[in-house]
MARFI-976788 format. One record per atom (N, C-alpha, C): y, x negated, z. Coordinates in steps of 0.2 Angstrom, whole numbers, plus 5000, padded with zeros to 4 digits. Last residue first. Layout:
BEGIN
YXZ ...
This chain:
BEGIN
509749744991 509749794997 510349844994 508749674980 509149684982 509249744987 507749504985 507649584981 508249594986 507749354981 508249394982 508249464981 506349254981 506549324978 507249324983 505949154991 506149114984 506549174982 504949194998 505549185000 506149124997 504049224988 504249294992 504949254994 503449104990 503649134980 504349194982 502949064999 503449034996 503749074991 502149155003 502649155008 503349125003 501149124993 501649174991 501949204994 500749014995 501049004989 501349084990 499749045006 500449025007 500649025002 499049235001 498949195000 499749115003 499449355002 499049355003 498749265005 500649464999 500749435002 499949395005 501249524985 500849544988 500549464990 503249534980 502549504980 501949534984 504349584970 503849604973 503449544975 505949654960 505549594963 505049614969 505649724946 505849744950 505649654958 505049684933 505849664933 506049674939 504149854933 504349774928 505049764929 503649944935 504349914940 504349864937 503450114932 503450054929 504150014933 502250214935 502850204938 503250134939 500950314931 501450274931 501950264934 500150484939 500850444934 500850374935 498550564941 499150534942 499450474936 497750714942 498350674938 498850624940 496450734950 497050734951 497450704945 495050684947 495050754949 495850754950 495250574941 494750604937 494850664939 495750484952 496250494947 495850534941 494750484959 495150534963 495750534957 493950374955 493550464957 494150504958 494850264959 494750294950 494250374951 494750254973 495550304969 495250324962 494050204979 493950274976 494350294974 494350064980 493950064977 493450144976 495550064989 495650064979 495050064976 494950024999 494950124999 495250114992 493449945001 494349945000 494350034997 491949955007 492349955002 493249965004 491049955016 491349895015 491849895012 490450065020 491050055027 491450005023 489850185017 489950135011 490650105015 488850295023 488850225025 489250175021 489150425018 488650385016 488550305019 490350425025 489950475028 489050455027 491250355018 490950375025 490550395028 491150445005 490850375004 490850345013 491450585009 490850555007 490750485006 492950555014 492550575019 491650575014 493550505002 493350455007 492750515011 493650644995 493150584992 493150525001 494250725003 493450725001 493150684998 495350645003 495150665010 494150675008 495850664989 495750604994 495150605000 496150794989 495450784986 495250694990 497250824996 496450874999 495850814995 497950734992 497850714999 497150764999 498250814977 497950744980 497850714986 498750934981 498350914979 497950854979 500050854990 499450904994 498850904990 500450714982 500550784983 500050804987 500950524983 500350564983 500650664985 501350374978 501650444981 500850504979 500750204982 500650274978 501250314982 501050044984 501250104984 501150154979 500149924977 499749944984 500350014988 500649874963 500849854969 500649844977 499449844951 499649904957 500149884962 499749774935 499749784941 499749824948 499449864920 499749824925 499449824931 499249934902 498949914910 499549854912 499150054891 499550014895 499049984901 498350104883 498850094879 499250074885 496550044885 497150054887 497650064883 494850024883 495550044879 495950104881 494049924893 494249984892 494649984886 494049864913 493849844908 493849904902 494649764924 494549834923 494549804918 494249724938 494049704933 493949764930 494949754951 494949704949 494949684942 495349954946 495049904949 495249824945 495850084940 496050054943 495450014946 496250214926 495650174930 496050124933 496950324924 496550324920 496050294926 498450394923 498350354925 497550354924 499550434907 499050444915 498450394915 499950414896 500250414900 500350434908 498750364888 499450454885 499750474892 498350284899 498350294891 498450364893 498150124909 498650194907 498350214899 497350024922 497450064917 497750124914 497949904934 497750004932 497749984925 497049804943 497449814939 497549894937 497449704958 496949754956 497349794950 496849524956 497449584954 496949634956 495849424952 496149444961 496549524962 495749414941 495049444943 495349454952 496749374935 496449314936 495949344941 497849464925 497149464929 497049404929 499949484923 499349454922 498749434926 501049584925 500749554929 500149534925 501949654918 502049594917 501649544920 501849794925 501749764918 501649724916 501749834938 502149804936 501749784930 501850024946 501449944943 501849934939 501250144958 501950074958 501450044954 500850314956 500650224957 501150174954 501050484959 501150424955 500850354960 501050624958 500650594961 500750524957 502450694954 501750724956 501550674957 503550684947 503050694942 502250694945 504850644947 504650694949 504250734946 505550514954 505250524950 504650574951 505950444966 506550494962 506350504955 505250394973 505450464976 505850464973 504850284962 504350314965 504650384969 506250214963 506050234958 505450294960 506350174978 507050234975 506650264968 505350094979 505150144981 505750204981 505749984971 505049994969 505150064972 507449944976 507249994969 506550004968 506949874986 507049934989 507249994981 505649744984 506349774982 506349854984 504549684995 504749714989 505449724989 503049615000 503749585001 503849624995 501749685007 501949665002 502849645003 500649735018 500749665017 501149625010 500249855019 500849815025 500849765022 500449985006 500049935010 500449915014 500550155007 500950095008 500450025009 500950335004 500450285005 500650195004 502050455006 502050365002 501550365007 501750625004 501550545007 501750515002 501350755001 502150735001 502150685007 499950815013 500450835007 501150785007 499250765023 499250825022 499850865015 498550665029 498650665021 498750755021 498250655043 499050655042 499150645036 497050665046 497350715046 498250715046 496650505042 496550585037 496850635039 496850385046 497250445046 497450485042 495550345045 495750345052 496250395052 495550325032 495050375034 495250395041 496350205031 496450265026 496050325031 495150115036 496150115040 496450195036 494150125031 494050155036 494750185039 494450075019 494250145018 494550185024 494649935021 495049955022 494950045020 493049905030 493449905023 494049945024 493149815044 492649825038 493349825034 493949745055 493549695052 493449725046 494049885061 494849835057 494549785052 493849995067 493349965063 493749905058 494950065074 494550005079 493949965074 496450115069 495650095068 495150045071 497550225077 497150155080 496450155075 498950255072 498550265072 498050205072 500850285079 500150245080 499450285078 502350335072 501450355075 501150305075 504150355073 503250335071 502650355074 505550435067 504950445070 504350395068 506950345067 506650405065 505950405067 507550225066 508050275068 507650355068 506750085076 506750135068 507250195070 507049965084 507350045084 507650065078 506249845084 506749885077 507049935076 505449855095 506149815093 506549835090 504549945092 505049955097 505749915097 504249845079 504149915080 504549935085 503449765090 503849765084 504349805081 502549805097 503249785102 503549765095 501449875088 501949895093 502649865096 501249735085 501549775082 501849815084 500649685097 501249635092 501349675087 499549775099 500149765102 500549715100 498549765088 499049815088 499749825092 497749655083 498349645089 498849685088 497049745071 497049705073 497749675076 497549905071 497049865072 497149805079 498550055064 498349985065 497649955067 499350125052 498850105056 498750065057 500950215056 500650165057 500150155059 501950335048 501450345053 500950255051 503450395048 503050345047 502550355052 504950465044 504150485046 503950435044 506050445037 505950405042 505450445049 506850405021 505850405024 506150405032 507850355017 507850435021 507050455021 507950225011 507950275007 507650365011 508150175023 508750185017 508650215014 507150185030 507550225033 508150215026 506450095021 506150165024 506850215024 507049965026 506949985017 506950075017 506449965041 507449945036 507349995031 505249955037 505649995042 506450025041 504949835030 504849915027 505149955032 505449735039 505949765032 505649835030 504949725049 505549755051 505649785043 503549695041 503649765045 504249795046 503749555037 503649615033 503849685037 505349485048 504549525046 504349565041 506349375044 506349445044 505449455047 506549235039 506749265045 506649305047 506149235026 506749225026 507049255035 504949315031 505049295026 505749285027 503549315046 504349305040 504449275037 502249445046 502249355043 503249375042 501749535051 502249515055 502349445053 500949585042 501449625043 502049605047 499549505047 500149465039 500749525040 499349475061 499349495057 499749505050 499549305070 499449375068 499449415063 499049165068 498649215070 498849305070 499549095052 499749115059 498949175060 499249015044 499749025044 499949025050 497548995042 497948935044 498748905046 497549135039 497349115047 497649045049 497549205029 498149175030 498249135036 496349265026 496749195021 497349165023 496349375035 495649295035 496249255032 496849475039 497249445034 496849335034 496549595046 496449535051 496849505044 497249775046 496749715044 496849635048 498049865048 497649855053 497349795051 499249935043 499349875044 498649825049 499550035031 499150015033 499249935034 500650185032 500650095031 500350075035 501450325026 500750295029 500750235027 502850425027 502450355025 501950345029 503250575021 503150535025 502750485022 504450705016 504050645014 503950605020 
């Protein structure tokens, strides 16, 4: 098992926080970054391959600070500004089977990703139930207990929906088909899209599971209210 963690973005919303990248926002003194690295390594992740961008070098020295006990990679998206397709598409040749895909930007508990590698059901998506849409969410849809549809505004009869955290686990099947779906919406010019905006083509050609963390603590770190929300949580170590 390896981790893919997309850290390249510029993070616009949070510019009047700080100039660096939101992976290197702290939370209770910490960095998002140091912690996924921490988090990783506890649960015996410790391949990781990091994409980056914008001020890859304050990452990098990040990252060397935190002498991770296990192996990283740099991969460089130099198109950081567009969609975040391109950060996914940059590290196509490392969706090669038996992945944690990861956003950088979320503050979590160490039970979201024990549950997700100790659930042995092929291709699954972190979401929280209890999450309610105000059109920012990316939300999933569930019925007979696969996953079905995924966007802002999802619309449908569902026997369950929630929120996505921005953690999948993905198998070899679903990295081949991943790979052919970005490589056509690339290839077609569609540079602007967020790469959640193919996964519902990719959850038609591959099955993927639920993976319920209602009650687990998380934020997705986007906005100041949710420096504060995050460093208001006690997720457990």
């Amino acid at each position: 098992m390896k981790a893919i963690i997309l850290v390249a973005g510029v993070g616009n919303r949070l510019r009047n926080i700080t100039e660096d990248p939101k992976c290197l926002l702290k939370i209770n003194g910490v960095t998002l970054l140091e912690r996924y690295l921490s988090t990783l390594d506890k649960v015996n992740v410790r391949d990781i391959i990091l994409v980056v961008g914008y001020k890859e070098e304050r990452i990098r020295k990040t990252v060397e600070k935190a002498k991770f006990p296990g192996s990283t990679k740099f991969i460089q998206n130099p198109y950081f500004t567009e969609g975040s397709i391109l950060s996914l598409y940059s590290a196509k040749n490392e969706l090669n089977g038996d992945i944690l895909l990861m956003d950088g930007d979320v503050y979590f508990d160490i039970k979201i990703l024990q549950c997700l590698l100790n659930t042995n059901k092929g291709n699954l998506v972190a979401i929280d139930t209890t999450s309610t849409s105000s059109g920012e969410e990316m939300m999933v849809g569930v019925k007979d207990n696969r996953i079905l549809d995924m966007r802002r505004t999802l619309s449908g009869e569902f026997e369950l929906t929630g929120e996505a955290v921005g953690f999948y686990k993905l198998n070899k099947q679903a990295c081949q088909e991943l790979k052919k779906t970005m490589e056509e919406h690339v290839k077609s010019g569609k540079h602007e899209l967020g790469y959640e905006d193919i996964l519902p083509s990719l959850f038609e050609k591959v099955p993927f599971f639920p993976v319920i963390v209602d009650g687990m603590n998380w934020v997705e770190i986007d906005f100041e209210e949710d420096i504060v929300k995050a460093e208001n949580l006690t997720p457990s170590e």
